[in-house]
C-alpha positions in Angstrom: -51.0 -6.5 -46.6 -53.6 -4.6 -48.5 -55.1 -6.8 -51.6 -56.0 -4.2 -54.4 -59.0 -6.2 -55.9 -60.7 -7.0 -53.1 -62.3 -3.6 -50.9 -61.2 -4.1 -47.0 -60.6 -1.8 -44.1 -58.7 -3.1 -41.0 -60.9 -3.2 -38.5 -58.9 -4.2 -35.5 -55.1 -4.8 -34.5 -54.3 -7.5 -32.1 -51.9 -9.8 -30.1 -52.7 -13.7 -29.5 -50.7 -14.6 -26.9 -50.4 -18.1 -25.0 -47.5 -20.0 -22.7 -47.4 -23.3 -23.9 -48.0 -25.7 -20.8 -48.4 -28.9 -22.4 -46.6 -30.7 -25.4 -50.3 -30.9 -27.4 -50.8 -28.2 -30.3 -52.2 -25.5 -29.2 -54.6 -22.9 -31.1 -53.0 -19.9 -30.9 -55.5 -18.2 -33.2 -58.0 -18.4 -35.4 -59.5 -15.6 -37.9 -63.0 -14.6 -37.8 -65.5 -16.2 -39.8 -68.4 -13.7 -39.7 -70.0 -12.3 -42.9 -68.6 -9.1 -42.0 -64.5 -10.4 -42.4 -62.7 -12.0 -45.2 -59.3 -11.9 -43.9 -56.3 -11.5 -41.5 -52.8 -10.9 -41.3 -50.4 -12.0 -39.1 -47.0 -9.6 -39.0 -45.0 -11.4 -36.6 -44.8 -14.2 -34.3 -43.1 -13.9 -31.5 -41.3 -17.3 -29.2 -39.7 -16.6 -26.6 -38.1 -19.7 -24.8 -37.8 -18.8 -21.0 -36.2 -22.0 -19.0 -32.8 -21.4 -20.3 -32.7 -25.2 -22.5 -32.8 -25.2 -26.2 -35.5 -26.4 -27.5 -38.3 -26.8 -30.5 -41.6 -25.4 -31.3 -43.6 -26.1 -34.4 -46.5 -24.1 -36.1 -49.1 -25.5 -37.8 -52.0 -24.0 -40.2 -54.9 -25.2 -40.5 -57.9 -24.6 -43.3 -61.5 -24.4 -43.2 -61.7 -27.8 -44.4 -59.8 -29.0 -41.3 -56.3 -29.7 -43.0 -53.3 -29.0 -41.5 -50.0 -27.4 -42.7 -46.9 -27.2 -41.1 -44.8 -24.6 -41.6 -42.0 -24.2 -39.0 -40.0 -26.6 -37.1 -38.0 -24.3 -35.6 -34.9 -24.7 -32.3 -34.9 -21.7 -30.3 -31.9 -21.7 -27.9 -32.2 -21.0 -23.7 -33.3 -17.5 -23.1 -33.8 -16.4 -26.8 -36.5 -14.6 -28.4 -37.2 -16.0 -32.2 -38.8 -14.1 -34.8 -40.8 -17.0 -36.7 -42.3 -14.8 -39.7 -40.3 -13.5 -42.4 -43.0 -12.2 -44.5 -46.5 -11.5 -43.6 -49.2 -14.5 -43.6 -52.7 -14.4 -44.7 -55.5 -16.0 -43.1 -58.7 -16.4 -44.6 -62.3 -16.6 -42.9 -61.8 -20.1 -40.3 -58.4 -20.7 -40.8 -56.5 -20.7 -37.9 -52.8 -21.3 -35.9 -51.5 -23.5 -34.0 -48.3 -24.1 -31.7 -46.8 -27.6 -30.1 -43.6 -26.9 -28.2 -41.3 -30.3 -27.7 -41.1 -29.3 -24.1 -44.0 -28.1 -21.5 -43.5 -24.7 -20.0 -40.6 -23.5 -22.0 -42.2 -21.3 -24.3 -44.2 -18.0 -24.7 -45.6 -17.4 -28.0 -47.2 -13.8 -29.3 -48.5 -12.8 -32.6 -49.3 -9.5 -34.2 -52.4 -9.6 -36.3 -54.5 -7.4 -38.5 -57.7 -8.4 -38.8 -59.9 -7.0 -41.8 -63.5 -6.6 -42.6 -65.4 -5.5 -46.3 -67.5 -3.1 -44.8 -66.4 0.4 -43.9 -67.7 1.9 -40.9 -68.7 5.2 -41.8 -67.3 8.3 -39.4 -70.8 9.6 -38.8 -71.7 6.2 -37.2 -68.8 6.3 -34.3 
């Protein structure tokens, strides 16, 4: 996702991974907050659910200001892998994601993200 008004560069291209172990909510990441970023993408997010029982996971935003979004309630059956994203989503500076599966050790969780920055390095300086 490039936004036309606003000068970025990606700067880095990661995965955020985590097994959920407990039934709490669990930040799975959070975008950087230097002076340096002013946003991230997240392309997909992976759930894999590995005990061979159906069961749920929910993901959660949450803002700068400490408010929190949900925005899947999803069931993934025994052994499947679930796509969760449809569509890019944008995180600004702070904000970050969170997992909570209904069951302990059922699920692996791993997200593509795009993290970008409002500076350009320039090629001299690598």
């Amino acid at each position: 996702m490039f936004v036309t008004t606003i000068p970025q560069y990606v700067l880095g291209i990661t995965n955020a991974k985590t097994v959920l172990t407990t039934t709490d909510a669990t930040v799975l990441y959070t975008a950087p907050s230097g002076a340096d970023f002013n946003s991230s993408v997240i392309t997909s997010i992976l759930a894999h659910e590995h005990s061979n029982n159906s069961d749920t996971l929910r993901v959660f935003i949450t803002d700068a200001s400490s408010s929190v979004f949900e925005l899947f309630d999803k069931t993934v059956a025994g052994h499947a892998t679930a796509e969760l994203l449809t569509k890019d989503l944008a995180l600004q500076a702070g904000e970050s994601i969170s997992v909570q599966a209904g069951t302990a050790n059922r699920f692996h969780i791993v997200a593509s993200i795009q993290e970008f920055t409002i500076h350009r390095t320039p090629q001299s300086a690598l």
